[in-house]
ZARO-720876 format. One line per 5 residues: for each residue x, y, z of N, C-alpha, C, O. Coordinates in steps of 0.02 Angstrom, whole numbers, always signed. Atoms other than C-alpha are relative to their C-alpha. Example, Ala and Ser with C-alpha at 12.3 -4.5 7.8 and 13.67 -1.06 7.14 Angstrom:
<recs>
+45/-59/+0/+615/-225/+390/+45/+60/+0/+97/+59/+33; -42/-59/-3/+684/-53/+357/-39/+55/+37/-14/+110/+45
</recs>
This chain:
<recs>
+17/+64/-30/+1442/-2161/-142/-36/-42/-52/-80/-15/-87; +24/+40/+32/+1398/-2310/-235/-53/-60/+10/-37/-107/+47; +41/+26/-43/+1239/-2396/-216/-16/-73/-57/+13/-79/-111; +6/+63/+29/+1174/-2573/-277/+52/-53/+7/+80/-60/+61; -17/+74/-27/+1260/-2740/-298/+67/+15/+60/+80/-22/+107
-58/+25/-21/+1428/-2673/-239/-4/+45/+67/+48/+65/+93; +45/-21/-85/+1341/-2598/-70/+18/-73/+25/+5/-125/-6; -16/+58/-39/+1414/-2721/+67/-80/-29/+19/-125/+13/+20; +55/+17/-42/+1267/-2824/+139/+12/+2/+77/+53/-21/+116; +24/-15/-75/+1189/-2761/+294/+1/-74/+33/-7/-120/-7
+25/+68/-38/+1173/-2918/+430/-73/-28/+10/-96/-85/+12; +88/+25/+4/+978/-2901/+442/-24/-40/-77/-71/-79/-86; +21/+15/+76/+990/-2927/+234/+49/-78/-18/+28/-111/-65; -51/+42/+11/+1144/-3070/+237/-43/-75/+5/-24/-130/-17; +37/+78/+10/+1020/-3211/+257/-36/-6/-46/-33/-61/-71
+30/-16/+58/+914/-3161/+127/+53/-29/-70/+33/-72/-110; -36/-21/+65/+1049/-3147/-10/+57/-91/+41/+69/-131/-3; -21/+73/+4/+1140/-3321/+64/-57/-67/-22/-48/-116/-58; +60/+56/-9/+968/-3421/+88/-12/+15/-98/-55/-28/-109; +25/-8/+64/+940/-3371/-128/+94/-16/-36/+114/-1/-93
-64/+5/+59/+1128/-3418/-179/-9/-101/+27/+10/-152/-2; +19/+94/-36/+1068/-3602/-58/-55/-37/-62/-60/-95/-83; +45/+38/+26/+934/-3620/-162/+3/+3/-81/-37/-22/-121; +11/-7/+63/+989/-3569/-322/+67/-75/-3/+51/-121/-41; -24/+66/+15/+1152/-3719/-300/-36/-70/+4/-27/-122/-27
+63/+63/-16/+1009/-3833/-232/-51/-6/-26/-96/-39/-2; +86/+8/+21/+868/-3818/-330/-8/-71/-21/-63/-82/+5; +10/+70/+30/+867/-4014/-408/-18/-33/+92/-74/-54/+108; +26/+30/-70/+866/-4074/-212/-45/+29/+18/-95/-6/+23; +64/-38/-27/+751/-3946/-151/-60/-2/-53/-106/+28/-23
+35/+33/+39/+631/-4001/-308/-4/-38/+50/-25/-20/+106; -9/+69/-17/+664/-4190/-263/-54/+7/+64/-113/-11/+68; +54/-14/-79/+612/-4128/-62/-70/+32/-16/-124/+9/+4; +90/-15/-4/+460/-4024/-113/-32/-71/-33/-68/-97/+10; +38/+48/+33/+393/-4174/-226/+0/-57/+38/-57/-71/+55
-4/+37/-49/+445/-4313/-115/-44/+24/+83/-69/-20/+118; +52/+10/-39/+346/-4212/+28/-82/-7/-21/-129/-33/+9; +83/-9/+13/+187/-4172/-79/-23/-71/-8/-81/-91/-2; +38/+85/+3/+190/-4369/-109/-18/-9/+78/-72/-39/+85; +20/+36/-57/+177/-4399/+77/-36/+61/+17/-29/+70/-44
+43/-33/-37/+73/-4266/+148/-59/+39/-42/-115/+42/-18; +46/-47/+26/-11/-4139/-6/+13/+64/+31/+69/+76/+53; +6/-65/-30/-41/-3977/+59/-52/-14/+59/-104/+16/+47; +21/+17/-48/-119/-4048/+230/+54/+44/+49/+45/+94/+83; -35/-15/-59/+12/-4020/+331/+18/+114/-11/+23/+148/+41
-20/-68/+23/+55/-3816/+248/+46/-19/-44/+57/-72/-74; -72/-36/+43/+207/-3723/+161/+21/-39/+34/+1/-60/+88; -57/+38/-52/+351/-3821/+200/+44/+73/-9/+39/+110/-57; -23/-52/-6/+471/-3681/+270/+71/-12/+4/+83/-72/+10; -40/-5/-18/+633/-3652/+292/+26/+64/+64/+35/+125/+61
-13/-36/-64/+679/-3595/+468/+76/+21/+31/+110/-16/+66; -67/-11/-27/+838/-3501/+508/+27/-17/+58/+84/-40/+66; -21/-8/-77/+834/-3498/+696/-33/-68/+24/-90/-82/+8; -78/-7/-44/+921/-3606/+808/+53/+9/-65/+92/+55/-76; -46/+13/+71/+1009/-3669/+632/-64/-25/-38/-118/-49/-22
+51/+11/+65/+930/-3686/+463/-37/-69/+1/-4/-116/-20; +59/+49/+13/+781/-3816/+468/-49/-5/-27/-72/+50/-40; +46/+15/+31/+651/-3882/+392/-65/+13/+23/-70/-39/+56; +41/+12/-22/+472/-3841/+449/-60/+3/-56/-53/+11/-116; +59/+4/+43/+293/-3852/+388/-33/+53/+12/-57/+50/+68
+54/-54/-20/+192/-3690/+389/-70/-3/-10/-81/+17/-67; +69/+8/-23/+21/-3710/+420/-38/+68/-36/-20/+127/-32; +35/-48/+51/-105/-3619/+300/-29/+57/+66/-32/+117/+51; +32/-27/-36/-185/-3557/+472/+60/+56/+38/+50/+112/+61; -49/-55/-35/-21/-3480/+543/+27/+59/-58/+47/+115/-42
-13/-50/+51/+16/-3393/+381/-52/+52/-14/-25/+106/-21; +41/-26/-29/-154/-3313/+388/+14/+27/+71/+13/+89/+74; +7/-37/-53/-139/-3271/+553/+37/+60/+13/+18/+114/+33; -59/-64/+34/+42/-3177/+511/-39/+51/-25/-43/+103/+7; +36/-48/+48/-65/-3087/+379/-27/+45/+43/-3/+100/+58
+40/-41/-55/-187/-3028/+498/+42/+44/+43/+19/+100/+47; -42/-49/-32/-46/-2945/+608/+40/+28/-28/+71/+70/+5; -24/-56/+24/+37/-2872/+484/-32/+35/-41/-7/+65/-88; +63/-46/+35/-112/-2791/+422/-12/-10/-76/-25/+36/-115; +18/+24/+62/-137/-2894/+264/+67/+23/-43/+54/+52/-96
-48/-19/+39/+43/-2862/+197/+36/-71/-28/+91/-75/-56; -32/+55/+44/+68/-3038/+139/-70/-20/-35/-68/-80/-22; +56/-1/+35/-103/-3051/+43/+36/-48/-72/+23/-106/-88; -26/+39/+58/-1/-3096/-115/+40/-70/+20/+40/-120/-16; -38/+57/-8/+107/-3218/-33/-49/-69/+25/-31/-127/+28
+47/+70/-21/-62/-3325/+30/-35/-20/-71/-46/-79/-83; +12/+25/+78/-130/-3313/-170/+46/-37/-26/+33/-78/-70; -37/+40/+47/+16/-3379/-218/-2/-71/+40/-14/-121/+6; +0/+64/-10/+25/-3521/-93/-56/-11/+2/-67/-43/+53; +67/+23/-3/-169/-3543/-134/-7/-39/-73/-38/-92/-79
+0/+39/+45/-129/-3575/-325/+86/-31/-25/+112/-27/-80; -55/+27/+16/+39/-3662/-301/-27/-78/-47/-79/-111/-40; +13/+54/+51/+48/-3801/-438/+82/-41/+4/+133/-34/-30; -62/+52/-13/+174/-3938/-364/+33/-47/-37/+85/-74/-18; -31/+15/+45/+201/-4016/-521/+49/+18/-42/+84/-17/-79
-40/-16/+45/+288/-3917/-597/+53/+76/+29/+91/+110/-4; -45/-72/-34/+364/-3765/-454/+10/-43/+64/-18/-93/+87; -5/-16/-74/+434/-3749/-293/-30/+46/+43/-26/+105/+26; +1/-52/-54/+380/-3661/-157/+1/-31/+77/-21/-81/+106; -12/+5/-45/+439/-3623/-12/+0/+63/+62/+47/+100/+48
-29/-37/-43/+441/-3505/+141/+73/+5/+47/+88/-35/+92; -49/-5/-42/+601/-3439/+208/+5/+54/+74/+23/+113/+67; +3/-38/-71/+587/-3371/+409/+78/+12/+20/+123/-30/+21; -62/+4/-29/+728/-3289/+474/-18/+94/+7/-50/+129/-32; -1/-36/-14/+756/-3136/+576/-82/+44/+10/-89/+104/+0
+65/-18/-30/+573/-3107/+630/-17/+35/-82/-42/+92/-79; +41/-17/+82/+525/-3082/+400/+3/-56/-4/+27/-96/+37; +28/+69/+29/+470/-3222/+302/+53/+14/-80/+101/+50/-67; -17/+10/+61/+539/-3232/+113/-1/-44/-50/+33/-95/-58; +20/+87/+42/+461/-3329/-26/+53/-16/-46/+97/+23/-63
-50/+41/+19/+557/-3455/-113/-42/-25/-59/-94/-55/-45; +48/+23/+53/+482/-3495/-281/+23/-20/-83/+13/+16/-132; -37/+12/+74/+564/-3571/-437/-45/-61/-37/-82/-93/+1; +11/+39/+36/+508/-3686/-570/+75/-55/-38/+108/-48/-90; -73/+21/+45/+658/-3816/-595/+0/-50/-61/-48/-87/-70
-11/+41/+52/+725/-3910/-751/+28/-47/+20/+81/-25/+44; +88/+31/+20/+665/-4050/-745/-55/+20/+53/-49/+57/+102; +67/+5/-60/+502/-4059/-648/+31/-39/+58/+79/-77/+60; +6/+8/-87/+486/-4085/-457/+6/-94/-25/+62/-119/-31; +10/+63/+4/+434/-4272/-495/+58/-29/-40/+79/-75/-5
-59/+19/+23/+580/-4317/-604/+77/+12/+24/+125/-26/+13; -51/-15/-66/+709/-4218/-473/+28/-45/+31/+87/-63/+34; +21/+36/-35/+645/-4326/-371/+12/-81/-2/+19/-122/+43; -1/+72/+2/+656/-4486/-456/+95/+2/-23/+127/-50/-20; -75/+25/+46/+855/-4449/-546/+55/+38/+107/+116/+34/+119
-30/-19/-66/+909/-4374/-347/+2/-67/+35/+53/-71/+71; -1/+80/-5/+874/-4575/-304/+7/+3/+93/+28/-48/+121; -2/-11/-65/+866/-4511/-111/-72/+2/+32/-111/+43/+8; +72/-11/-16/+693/-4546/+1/-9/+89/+45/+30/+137/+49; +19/-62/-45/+637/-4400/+100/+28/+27/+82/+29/+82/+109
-42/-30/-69/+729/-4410/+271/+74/-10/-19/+118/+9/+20; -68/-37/+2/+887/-4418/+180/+8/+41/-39/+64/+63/-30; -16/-66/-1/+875/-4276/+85/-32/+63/+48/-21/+122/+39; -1/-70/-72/+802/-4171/+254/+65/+7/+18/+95/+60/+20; -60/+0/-45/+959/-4249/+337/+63/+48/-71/+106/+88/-53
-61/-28/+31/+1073/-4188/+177/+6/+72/-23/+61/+95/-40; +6/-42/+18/+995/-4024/+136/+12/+39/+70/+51/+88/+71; -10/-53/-59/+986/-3953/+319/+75/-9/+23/+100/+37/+55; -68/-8/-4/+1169/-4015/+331/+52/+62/-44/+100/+97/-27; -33/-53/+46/+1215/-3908/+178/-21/+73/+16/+16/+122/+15
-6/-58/-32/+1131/-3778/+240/+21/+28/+57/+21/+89/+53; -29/-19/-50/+1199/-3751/+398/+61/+28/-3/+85/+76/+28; -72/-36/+43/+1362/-3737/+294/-18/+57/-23/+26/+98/-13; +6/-42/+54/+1301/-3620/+194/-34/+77/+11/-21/+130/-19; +15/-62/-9/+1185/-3500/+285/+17/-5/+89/+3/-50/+128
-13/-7/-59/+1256/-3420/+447/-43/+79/+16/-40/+136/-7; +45/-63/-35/+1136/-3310/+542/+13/+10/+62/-17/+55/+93
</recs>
């Protein structure tokens, strides 16, 4: 039996391994969107997330609900609240991906920077929500 890449994907793992082939064709828009939200909100509102269930959307995770996660899973995302404690929006992404009752961080640094994405993507902020959660819906089926 042969194990690794050419192991079929399980259905609990198939969102995982779609939601990282979404974000590796999208990273210049998904830049553009993180930098275009940190201009309007900062880290006030949370993580912005990506939410599988009903269909792939956009949400904001709340520093207090990610903590609170922590706490019920007995401190097993500890690293994932350091990292969104010294995220540096100039120059990375991050993102949470929810789906199938796990979380999965989303974390790249793209070429160019977030802020230049942002400015050569020439799209404001509710049309790339409206064009990214369109592409994803194509793209990840859960």
């Amino acid at each position: 039996m042969m194990f690794g890449s050419n192991q079929p994907e399980s259905g609990d793992n198939k969102w995982r391994s779609q939601l990282d082939r979404f974000v590796k064709e999208h990273q210049q828009e998904l830049a553009a969107l993180a930098w275009g939200l940190w201009l309007e909100n900062g880290d006030k509102q949370g993580t912005i997330g990506i939410d599988l269930q009903p269909t792939p959307h956009f949400v904001y995770c709340p520093q207090e609900a990610v903590e609170k996660l922590n706490n019920n899973v007995e401190n097993r995302l500890q690293e994932l609240i350091g990292i969104i404690e010294h995220h540096q929006p100039e120059v990375e992404v991050l993102m949470i991906g929810i789906g199938k009752g796990e979380v999965k961080l989303i974390q790249f640094a793209p070429e160019p920077a977030p802020q230049v994405c942002f400015e050569q993507v020439g799209k404001n902020v509710a049309g790339l929500l409206d064009l990214l959660e369109q592409r994803m819906t194509e793209a990840i089926i859960v």
